[in-house]
C-alpha positions as CSV (number, residue, x, y, z in Angstrom):
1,X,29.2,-6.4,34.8
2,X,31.1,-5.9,31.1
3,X,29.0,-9.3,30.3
4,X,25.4,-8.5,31.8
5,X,25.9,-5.1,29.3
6,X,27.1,-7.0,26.3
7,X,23.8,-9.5,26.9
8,X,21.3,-7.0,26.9
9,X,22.7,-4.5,23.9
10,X,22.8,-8.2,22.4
11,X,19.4,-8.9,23.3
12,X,17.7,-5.5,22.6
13,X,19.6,-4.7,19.0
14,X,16.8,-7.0,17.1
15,X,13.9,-4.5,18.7
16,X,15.8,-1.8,17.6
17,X,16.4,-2.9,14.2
18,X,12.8,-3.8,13.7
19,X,11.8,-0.2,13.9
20,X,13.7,0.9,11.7
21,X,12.8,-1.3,9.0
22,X,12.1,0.4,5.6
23,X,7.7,0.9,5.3
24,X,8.3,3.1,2.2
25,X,6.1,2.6,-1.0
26,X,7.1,4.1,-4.8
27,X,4.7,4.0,-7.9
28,X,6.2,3.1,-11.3
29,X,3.8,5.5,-13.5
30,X,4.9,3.1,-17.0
31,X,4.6,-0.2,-15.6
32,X,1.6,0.9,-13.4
33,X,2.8,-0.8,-10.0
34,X,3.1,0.0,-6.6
35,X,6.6,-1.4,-5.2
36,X,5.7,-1.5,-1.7
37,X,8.5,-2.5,1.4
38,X,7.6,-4.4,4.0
39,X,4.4,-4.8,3.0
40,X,1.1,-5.9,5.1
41,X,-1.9,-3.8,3.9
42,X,-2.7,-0.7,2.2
43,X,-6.0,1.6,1.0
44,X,-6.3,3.4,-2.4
45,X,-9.4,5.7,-2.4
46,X,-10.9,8.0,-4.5
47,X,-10.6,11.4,-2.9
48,X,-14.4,12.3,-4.0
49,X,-17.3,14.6,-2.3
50,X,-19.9,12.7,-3.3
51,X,-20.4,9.4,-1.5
52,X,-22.0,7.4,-4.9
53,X,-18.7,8.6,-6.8
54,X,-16.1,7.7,-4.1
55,X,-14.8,4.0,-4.1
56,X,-12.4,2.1,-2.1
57,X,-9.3,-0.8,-2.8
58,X,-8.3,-2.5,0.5
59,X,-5.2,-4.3,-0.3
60,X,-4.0,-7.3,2.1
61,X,-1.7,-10.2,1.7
62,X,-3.6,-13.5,1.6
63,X,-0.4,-15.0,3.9
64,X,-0.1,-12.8,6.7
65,X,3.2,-14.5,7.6
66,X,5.1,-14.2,4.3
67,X,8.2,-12.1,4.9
68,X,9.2,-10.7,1.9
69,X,11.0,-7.6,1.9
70,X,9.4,-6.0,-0.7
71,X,5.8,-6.5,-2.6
72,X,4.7,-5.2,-6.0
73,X,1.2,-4.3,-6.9
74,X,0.3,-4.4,-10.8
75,X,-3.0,-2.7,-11.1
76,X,-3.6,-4.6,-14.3
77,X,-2.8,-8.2,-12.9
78,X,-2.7,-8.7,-8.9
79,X,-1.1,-11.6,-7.7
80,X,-3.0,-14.2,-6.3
81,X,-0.5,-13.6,-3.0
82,X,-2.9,-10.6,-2.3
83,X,-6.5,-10.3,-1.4
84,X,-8.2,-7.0,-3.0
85,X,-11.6,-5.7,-2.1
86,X,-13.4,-2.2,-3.7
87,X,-16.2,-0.8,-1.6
88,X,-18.2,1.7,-3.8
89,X,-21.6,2.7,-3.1
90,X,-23.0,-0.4,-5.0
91,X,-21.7,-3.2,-2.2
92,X,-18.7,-4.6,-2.3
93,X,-16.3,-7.0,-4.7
94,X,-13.9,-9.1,-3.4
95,X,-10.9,-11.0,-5.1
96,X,-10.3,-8.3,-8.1
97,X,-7.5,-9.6,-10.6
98,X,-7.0,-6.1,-11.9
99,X,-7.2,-2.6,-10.0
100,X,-9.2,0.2,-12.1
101,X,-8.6,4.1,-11.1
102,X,-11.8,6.4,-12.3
103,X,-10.3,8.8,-14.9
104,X,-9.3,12.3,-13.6
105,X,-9.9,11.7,-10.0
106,X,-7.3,11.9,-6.7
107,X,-6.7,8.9,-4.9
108,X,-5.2,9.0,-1.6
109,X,-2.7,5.9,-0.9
110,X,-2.2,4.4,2.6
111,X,0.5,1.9,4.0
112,X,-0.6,1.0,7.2
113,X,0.3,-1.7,9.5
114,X,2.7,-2.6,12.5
115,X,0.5,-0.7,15.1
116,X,1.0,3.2,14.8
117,X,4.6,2.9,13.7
118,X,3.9,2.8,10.3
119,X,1.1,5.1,8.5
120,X,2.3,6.6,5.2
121,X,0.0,8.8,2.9
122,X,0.9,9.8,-0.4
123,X,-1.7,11.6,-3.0
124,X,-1.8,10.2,-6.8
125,X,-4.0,11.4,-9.8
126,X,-5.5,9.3,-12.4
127,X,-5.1,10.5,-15.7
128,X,-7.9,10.4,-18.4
129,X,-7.3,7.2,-18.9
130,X,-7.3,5.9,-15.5
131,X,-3.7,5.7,-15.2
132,X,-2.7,6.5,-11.8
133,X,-0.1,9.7,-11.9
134,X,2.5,11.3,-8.9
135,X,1.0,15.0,-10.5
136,X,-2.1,16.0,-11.6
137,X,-0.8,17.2,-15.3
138,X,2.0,15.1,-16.0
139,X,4.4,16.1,-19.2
């Protein structure tokens, strides 16, 4: 009986550990990158009223198997390892090298993936120059 119990705790512990895994996402404000764990895809979009200002960055990895721990996302040079769309009112553009935030506008940030076990939101502000901020007035 001691053996049946040690097989299954044996054979559960890798289900266990999997939900636990670290989905967590941090934005370096000098180097303008999103370090993102356990990444699969993500949304950026412009947190705007009117639908010809608002515009959307869906984020995937080209290789839906890689396994990396952690991704990073330079906004001024995306790796060729990800596929990034914007939808805006104009159509839509598909394999963007570099990620451009409208100046003075609130983007909402979404890590999604893995089913409903992982949806993170976080809100960001680009600054007049476009850079994307963690507050609206930074000092």
């Amino acid at each position: 009986m001691k053996k049946i119990y040690s097989i299954c705790i044996f054979m559960m512990l890798p289900f266990l550990m999997s939900c636990n895994e670290n989905h967590d996402f941090s934005l370096d404000e000098s180097r303008q990158l999103l370090i993102v764990h356990n990444f699969l895809h993500m949304e950026i979009e412009s947190d705007c009223l009117d639908p010809s200002e608002s515009h959307l960055f869906f984020i995937t990895k080209k290789n839906d198997f890689d396994t990396r721990s952690c991704d990073t996302i330079n906004f001024k040079n995306v790796s060729s390892t990800l596929s990034v769309e914007e939808m805006n009112s104009n159509g839509i553009t598909k394999n963007l090298r570099r990620i451009k935030f409208r100046p003075n506008t609130r983007y909402v940030v979404i890590h999604s993936g893995m089913g409903a076990q992982v949806y993170i939101k976080e809100y960001f502000w680009a600054d007049s120059k476009g850079k994307l901020r963690r507050t609206r007035n930074p000092k």
